[in-house]
N, CA and C atoms as an extended XYZ file, in Angstrom:
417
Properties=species:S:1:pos:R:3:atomname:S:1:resname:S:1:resid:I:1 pbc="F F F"
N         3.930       11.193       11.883 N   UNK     1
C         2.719       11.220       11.085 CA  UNK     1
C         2.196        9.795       10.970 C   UNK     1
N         0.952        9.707       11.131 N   UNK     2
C         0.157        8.258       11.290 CA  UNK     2
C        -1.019        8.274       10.466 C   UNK     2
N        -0.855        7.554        9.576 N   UNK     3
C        -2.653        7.448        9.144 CA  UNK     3
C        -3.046        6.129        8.970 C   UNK     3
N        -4.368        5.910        9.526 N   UNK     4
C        -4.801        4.127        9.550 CA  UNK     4
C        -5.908        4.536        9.017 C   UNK     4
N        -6.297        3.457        8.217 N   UNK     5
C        -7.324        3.071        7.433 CA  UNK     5
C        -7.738        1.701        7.452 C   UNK     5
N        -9.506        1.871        8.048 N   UNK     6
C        -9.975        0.648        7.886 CA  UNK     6
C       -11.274        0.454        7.118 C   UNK     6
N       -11.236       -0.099        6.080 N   UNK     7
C       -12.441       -0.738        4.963 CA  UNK     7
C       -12.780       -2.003        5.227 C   UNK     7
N       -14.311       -1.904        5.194 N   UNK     8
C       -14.787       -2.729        4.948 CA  UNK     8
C       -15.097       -3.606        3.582 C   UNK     8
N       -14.776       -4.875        3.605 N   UNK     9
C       -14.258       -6.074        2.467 CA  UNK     9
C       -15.417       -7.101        2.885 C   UNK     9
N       -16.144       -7.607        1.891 N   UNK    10
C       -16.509       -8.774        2.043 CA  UNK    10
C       -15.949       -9.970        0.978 C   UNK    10
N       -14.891       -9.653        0.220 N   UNK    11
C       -14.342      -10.364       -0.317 CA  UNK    11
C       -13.447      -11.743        0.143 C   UNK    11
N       -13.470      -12.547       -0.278 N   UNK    12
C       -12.646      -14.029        0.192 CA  UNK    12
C       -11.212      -13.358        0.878 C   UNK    12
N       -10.662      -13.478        1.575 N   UNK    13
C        -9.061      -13.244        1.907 CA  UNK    13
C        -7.991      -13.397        0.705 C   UNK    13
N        -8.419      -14.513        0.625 N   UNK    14
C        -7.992      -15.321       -0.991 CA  UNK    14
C        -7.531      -14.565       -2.019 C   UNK    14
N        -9.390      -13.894       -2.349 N   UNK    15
C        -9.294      -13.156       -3.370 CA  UNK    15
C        -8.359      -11.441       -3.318 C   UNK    15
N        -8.360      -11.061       -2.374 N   UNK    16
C        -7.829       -9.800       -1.727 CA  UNK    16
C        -6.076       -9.492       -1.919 C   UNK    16
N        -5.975      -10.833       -0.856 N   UNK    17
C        -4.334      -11.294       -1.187 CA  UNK    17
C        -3.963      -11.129       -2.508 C   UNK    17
N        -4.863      -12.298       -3.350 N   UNK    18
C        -4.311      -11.567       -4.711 CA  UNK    18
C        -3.756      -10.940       -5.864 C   UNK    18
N        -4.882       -9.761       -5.124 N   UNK    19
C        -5.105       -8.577       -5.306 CA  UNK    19
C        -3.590       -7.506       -5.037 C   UNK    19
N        -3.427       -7.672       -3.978 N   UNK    20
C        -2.422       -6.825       -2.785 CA  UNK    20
C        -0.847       -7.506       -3.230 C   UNK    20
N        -1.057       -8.687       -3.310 N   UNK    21
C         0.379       -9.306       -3.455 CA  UNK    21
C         0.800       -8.983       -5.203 C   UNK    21
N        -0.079       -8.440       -5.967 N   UNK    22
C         0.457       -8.524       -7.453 CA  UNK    22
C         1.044       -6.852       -7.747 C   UNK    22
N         1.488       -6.641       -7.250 N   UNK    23
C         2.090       -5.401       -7.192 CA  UNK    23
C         2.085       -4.485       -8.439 C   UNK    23
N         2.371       -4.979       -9.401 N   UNK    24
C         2.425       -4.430      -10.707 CA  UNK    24
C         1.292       -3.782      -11.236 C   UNK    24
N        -0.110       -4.344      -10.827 N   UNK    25
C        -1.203       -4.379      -11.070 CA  UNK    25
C        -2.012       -3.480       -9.811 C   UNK    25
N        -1.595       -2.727       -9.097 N   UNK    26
C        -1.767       -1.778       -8.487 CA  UNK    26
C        -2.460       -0.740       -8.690 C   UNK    26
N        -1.860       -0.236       -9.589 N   UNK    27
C        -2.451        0.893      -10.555 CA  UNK    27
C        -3.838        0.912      -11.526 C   UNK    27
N        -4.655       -0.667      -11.555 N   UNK    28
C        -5.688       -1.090      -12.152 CA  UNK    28
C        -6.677       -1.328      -11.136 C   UNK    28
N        -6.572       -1.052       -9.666 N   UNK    29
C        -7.363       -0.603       -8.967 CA  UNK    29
C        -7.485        0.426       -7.761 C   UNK    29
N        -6.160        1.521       -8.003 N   UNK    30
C        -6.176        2.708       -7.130 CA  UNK    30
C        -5.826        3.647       -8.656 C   UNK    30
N        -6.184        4.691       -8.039 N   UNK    31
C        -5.901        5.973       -8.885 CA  UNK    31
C        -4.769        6.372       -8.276 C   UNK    31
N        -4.283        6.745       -6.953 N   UNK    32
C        -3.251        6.861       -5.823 CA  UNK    32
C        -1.834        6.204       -6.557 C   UNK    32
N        -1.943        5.845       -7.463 N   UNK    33
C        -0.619        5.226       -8.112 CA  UNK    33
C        -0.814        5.350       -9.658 C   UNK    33
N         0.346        5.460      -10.391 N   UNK    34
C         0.703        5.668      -11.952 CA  UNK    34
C         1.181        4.469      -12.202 C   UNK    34
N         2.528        4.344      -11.333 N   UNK    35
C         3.155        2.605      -11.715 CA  UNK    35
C         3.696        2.017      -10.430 C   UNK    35
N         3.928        1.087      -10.359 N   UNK    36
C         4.610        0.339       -9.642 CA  UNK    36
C         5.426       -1.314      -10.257 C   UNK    36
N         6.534       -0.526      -10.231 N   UNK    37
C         7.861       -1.388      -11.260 CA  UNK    37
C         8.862       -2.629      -10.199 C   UNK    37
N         8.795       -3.717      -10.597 N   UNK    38
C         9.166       -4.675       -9.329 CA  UNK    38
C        10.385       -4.728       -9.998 C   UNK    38
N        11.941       -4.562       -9.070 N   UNK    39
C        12.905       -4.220       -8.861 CA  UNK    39
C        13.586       -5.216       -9.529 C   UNK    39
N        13.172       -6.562       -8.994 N   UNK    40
C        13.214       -8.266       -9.492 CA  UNK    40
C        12.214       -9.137       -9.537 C   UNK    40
N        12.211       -9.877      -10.494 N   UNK    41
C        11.008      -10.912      -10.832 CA  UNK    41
C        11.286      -11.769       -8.860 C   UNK    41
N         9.739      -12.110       -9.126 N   UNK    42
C         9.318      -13.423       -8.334 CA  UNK    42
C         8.247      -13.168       -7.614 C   UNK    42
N         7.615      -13.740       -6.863 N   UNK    43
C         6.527      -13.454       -5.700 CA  UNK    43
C         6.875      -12.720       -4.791 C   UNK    43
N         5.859      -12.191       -4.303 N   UNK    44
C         5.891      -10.849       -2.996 CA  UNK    44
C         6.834      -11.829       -1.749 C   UNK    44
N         7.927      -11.318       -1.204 N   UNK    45
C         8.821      -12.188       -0.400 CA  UNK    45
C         9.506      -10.995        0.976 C   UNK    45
N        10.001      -11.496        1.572 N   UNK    46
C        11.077      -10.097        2.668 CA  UNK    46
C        12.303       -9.880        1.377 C   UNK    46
N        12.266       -8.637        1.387 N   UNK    47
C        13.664       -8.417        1.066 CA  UNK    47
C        13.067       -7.665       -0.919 C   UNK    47
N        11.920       -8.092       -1.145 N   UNK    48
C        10.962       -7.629       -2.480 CA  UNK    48
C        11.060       -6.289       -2.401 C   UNK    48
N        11.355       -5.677       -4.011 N   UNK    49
C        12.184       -4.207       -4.293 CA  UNK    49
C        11.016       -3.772       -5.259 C   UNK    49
N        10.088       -2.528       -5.031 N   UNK    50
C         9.162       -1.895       -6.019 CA  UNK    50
C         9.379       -0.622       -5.978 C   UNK    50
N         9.826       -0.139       -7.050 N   UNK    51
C         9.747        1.810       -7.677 CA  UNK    51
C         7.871        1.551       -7.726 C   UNK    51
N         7.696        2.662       -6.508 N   UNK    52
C         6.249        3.606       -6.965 CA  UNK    52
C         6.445        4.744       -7.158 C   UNK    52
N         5.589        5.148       -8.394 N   UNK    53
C         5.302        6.093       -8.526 CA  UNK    53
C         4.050        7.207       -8.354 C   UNK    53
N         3.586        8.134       -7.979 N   UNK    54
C         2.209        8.318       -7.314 CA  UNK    54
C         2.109        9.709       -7.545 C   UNK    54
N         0.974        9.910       -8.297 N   UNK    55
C         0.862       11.554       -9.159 CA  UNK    55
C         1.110       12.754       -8.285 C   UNK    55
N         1.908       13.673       -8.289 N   UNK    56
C         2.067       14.770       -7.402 CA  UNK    56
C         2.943       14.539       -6.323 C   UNK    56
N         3.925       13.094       -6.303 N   UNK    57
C         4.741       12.936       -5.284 CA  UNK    57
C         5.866       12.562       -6.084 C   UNK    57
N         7.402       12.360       -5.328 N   UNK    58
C         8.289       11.841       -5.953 CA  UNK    58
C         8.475       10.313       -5.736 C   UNK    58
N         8.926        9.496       -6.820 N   UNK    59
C         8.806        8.138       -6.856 CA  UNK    59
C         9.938        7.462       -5.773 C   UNK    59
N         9.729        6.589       -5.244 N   UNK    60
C        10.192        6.043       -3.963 CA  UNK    60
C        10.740        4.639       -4.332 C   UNK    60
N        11.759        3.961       -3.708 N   UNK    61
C        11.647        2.549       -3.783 CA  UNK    61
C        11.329        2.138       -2.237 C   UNK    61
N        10.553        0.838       -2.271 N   UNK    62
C         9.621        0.227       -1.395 CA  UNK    62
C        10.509       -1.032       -1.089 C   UNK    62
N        10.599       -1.816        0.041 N   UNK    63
C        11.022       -2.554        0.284 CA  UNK    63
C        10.100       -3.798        1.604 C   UNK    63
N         9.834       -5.085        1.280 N   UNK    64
C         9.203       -5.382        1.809 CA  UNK    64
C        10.140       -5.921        3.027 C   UNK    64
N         9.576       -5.506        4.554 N   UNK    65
C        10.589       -6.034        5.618 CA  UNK    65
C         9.326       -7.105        6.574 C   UNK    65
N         8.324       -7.431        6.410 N   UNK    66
C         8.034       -8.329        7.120 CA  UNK    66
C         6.779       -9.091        5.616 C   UNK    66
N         6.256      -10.080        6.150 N   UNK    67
C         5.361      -10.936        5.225 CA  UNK    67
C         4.813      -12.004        6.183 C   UNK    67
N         3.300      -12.451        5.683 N   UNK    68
C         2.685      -13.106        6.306 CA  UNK    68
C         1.446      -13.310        5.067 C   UNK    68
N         2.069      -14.154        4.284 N   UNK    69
C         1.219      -15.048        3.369 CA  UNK    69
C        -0.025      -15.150        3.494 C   UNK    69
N        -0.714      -14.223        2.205 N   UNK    70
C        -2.501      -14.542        2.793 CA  UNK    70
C        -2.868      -13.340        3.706 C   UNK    70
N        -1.676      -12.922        4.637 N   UNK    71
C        -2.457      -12.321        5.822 CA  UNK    71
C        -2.309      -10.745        5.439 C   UNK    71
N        -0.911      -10.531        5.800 N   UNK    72
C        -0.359       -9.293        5.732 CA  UNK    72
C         0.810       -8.905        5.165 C   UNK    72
N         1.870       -8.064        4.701 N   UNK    73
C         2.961       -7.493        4.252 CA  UNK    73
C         3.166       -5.989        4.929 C   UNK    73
N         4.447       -5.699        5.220 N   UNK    74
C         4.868       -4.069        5.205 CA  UNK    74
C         5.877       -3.619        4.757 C   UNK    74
N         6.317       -2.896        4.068 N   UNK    75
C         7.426       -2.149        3.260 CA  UNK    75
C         7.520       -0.998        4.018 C   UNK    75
N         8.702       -0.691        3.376 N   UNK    76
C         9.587        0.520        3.885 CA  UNK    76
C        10.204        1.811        2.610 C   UNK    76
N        10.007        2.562        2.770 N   UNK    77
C        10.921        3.516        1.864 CA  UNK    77
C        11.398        4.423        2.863 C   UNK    77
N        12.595        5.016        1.946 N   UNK    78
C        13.338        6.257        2.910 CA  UNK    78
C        13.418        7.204        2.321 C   UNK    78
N        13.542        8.252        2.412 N   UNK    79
C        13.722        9.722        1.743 CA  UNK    79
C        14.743       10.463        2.700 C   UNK    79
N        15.325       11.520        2.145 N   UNK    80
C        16.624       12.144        3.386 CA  UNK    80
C        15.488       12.667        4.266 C   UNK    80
N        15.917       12.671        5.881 N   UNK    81
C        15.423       12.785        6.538 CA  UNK    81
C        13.831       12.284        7.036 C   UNK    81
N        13.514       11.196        6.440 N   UNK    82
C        12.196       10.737        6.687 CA  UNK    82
C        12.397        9.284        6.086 C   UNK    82
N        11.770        8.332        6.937 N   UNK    83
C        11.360        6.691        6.771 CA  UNK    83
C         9.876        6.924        7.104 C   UNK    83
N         9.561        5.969        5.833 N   UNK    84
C         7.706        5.744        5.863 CA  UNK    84
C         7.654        4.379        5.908 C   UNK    84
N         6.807        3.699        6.380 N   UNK    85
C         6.459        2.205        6.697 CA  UNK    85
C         5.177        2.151        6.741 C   UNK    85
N         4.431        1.592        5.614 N   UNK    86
C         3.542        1.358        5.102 CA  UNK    86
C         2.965       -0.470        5.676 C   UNK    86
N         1.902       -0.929        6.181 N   UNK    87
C         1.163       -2.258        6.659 CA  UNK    87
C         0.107       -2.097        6.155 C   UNK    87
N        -0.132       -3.422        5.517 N   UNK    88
C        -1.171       -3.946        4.496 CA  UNK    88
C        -1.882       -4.754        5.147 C   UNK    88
N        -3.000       -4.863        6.015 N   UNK    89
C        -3.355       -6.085        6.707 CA  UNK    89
C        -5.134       -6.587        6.069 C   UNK    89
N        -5.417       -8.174        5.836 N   UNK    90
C        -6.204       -8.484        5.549 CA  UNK    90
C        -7.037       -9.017        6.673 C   UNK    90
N        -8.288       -8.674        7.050 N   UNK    91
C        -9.105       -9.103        7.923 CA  UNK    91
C       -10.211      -10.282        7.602 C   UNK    91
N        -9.982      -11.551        7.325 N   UNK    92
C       -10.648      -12.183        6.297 CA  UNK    92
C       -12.208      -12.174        6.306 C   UNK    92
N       -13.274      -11.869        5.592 N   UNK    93
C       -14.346      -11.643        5.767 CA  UNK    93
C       -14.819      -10.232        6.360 C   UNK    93
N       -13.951       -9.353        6.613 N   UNK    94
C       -14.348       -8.088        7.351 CA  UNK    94
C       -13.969       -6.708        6.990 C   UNK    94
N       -12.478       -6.475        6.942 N   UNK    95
C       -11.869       -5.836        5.992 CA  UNK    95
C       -10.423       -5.636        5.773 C   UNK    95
N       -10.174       -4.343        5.302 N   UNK    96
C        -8.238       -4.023        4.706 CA  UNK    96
C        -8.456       -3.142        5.739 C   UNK    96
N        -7.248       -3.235        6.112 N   UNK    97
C        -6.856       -2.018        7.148 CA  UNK    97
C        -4.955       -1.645        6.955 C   UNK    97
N        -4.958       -0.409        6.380 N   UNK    98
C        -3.752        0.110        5.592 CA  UNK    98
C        -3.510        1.049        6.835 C   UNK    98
N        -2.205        1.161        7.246 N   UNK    99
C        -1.657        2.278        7.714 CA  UNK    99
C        -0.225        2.438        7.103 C   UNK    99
N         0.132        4.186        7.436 N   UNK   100
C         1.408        4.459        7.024 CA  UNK   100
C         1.736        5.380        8.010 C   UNK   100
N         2.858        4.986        8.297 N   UNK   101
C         3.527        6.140        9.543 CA  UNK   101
C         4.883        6.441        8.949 C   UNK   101
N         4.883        7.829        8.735 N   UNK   102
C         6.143        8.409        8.549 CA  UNK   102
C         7.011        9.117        9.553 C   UNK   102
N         8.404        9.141        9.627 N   UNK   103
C         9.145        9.357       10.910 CA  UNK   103
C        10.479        9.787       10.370 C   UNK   103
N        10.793       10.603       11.447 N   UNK   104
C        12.370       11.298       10.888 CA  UNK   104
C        12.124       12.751       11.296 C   UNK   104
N        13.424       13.424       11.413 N   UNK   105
C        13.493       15.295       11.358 CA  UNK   105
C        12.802       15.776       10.748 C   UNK   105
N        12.471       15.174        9.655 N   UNK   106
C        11.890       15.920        8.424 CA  UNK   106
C        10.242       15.823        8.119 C   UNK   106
N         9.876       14.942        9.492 N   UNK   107
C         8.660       14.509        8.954 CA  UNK   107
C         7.070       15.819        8.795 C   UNK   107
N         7.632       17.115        9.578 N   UNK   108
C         6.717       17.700        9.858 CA  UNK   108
C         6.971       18.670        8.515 C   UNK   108
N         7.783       18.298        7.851 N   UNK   109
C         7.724       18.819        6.219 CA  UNK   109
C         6.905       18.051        5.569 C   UNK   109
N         6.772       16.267        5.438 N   UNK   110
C         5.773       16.306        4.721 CA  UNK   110
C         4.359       16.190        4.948 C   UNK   110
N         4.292       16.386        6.131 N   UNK   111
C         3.220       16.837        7.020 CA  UNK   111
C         2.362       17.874        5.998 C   UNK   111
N         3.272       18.726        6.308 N   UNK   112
C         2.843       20.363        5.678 CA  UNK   112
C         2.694       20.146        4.280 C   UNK   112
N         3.484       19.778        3.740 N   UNK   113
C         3.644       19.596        2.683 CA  UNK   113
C         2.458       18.904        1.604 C   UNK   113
N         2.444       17.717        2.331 N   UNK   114
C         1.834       16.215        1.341 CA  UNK   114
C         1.031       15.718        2.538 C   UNK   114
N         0.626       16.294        3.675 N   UNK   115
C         0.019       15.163        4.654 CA  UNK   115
C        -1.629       14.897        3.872 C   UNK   115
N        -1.985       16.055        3.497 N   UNK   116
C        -3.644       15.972        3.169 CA  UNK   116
C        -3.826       14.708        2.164 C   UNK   116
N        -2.404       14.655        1.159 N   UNK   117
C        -2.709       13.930       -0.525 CA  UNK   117
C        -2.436       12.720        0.107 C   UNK   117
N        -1.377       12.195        1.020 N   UNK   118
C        -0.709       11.233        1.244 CA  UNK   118
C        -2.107       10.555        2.129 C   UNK   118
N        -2.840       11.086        3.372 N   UNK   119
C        -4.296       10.676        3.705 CA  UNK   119
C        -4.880       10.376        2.400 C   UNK   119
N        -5.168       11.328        1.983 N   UNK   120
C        -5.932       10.808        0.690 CA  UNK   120
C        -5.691        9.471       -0.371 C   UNK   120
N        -4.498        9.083       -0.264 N   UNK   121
C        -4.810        8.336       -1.434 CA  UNK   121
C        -4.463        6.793       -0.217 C   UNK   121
N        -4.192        6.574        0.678 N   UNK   122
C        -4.238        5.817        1.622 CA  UNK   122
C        -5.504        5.179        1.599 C   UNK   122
N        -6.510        6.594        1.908 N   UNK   123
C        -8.026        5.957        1.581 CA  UNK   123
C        -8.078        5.220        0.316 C   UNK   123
N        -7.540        5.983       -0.900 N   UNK   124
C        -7.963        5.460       -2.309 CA  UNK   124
C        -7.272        4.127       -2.434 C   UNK   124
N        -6.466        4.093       -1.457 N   UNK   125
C        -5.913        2.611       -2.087 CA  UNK   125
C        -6.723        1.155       -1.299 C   UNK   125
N        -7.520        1.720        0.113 N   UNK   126
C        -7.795        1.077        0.955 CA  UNK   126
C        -9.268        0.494        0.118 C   UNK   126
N       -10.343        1.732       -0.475 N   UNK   127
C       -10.924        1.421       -1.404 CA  UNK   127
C       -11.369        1.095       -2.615 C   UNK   127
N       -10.036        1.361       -3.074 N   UNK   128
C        -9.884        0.274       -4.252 CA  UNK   128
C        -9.747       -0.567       -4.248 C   UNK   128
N        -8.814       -1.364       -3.593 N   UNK   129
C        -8.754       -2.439       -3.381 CA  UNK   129
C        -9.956       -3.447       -2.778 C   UNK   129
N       -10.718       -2.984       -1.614 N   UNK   130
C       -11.921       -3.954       -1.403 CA  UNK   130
C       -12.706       -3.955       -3.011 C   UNK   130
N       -13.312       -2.883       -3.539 N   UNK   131
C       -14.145       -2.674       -4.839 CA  UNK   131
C       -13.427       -3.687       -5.854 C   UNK   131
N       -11.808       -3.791       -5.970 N   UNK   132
C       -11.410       -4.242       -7.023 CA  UNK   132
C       -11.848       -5.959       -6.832 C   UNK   132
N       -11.345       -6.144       -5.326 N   UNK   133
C       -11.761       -7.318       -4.648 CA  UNK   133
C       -13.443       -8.285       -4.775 C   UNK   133
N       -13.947       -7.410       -4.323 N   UNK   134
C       -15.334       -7.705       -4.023 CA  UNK   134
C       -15.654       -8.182       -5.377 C   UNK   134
N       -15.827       -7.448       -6.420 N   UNK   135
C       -15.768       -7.114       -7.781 CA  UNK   135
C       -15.248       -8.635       -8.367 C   UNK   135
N       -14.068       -8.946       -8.228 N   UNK   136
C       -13.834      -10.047       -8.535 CA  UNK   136
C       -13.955      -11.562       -7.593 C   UNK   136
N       -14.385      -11.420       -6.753 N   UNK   137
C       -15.224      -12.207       -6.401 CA  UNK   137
C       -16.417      -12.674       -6.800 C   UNK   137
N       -17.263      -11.659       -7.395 N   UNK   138
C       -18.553      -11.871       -8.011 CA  UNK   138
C       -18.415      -12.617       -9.567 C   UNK   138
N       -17.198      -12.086      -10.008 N   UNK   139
C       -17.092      -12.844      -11.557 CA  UNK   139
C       -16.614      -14.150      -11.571 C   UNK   139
């Protein structure tokens, strides 16, 4: 299962990053999330531990396995029989482009299951985030 998402941002990179790297604060510009609880204090890093939680799904822990300051981040969660890997990428001046690919035996369960909500809030997070962005750029 693959879903990519690309928004258009005219927000600073700067400002976006942010945005994307404050994890906690997630939930103050997607609806697609309730909470997101950081595992251990410090800045977004490899090896960074977040419980999400996301209305109508079960809560996951996230793990960040690559980073690129400013640019991009991707995390990982696992569930029995399924790994999802989620990429956050900033296009500076142009836009966010979010994908999530889920993989495993199990994946054509949440296919069936959650594929429509899990598209869905991919978008919501892709556009929240430019709006939350843009938005604060202007102030």
């Amino acid at each position: 299962m693959h879903v990519e998402v690309e928004q258009a941002c005219r927000a600073p990179a700067a400002t976006v990053w942010r945005l994307l790297a404050d994890l906690p604060q997630w939930p103050t510009w997607t609806d697609s999330m309730t909470a997101v609880t950081l595992l251990e204090p410090g800045q977004l890093h490899v090896g960074t531990r977040a419980r999400v939680e996301q209305p109508g799904l079960r809560p996951l822990v996230w793990t960040v396995t690559d980073l690129e300051t400013d640019r991009r981040f991707c995390w990982q969660a696992k569930m029995p029989g399924m790994r999802l890997v989620a990429d956050h990428l900033i296009v500076p001046g142009k836009q966010i482009r979010l994908t999530l690919d889920v993989s495993g035996p199990l994946t054509f369960l949440a296919r069936r299951a959650y594929g429509a909500r899990i598209e869905e809030y991919v978008h919501m997070e892709a556009r929240g985030l430019a709006a939350a962005a843009e938005h604060a750029a202007k102030a």
